[in-house]
N, C-alpha and C positions, 0 to 999 in steps of 0.2 A: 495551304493554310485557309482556315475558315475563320472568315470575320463576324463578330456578333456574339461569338462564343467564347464562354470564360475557359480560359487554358484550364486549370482546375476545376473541375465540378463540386456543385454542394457536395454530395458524399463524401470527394473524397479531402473535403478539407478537417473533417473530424478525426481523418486518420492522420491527418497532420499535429494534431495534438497530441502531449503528452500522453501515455495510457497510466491510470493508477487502478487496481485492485484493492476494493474496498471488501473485510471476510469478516465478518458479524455473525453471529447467529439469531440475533434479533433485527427485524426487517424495519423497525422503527429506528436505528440506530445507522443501518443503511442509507435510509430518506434522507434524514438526517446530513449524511456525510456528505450523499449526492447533493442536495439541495445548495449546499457549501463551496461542493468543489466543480459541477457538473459547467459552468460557466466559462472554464480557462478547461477543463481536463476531459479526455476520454477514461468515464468513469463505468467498470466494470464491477457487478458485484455477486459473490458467493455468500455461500447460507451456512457456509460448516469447512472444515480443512480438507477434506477430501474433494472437495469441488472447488476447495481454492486451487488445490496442487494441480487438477484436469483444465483447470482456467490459465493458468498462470503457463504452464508449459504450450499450452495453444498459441496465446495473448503473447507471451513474453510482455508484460506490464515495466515501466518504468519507475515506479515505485508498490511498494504493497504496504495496505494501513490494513494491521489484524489482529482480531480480537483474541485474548489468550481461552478464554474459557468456552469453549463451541464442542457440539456433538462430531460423532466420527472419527478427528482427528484436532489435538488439540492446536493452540498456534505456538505451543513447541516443536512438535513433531510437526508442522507445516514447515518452520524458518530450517527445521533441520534438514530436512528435505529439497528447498532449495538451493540451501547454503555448496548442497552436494551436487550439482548441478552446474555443468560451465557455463551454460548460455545464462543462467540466473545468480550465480552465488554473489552476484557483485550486486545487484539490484540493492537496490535500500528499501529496510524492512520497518515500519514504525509499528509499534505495537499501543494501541488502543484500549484499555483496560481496567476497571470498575474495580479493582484492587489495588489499593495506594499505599499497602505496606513499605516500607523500603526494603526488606528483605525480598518482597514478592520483584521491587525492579530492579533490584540489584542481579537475581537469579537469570530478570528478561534479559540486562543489558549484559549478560556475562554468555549467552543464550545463543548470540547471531544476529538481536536485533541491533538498529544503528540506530533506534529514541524510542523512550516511552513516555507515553501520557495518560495521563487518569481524565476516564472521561466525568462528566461533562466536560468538552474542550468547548472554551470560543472560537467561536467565525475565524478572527486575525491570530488567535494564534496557530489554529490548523490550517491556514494561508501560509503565512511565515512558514512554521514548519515543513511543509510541503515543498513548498519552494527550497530553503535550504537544501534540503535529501535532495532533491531533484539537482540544484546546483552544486551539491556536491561540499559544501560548507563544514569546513572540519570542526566547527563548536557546537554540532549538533553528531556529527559521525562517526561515532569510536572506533579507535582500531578493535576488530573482533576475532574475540581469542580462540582460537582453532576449537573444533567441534569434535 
């Protein structure tokens, strides 16, 4: 045993936190998220769904916040994709989204995802929410209707 030295190292205490996957297509919306959440979370981010699904299968993320409308692949076809997936399909999926129809969340939450929010979000409620998914809070988590 060596005295003086912290049993965990700086690095590897980051990997002690939570991982969240933040997938935006707009890089201002990313800052954004990190700025919010980078404090408490190992915060990971993609530019489009095809580089979420190459992240997320890497990372294995503990939660994923995703934007519905992105190039490549949209964040239907991303949650569909995990949902199929054993190491992922349980993950909790929050969908992030600049469309507030209720048809349009009704479609997300019917989709795979387990919450939707219209952005602009505040600070505490993308807190809360986060934590909820993360803890697993059934008045945030629907049951999700086979795919």
């Amino acid at each position: 045993m060596e005295y003086g030295r912290p049993i965990v190292q700086p690095k590897e205490i980051s990997s002690l936190r939570r991982v969240i996957l933040i997938v935006d297509d707009k890089q201002s919306s990313r800052d954004l998220l990190r700025a919010i959440l980078d404090d408490k979370y190992l915060v990971l981010e993609a530019s489009d769904g095809e580089e979420a699904l190459s992240m997320a299968f890497e990372a294995i993320p503990q939660l994923v916040i995703l934007d519905i409308h992105m190039p490549k692949r949209d964040g239907f076809g991303v949650v569909r994709e995990l949902r199929k997936d054993p190491t992922l399909q349980d993950v909790p999926i929050m969908a992030l989204t600049a469309s507030a129809s209720l048809d349009e969340k009704d479609r997300i939450m019917n989709s795979g995802f387990d919450a939707c929010f219209v952005k602009p979000i505040g600070p505490t409620k993308l807190r809360d929410a986060v934590a909820a998914l993360l803890q697993n809070k059934p008045q945030l988590r629907r049951p999700r209707s086979p795919i």
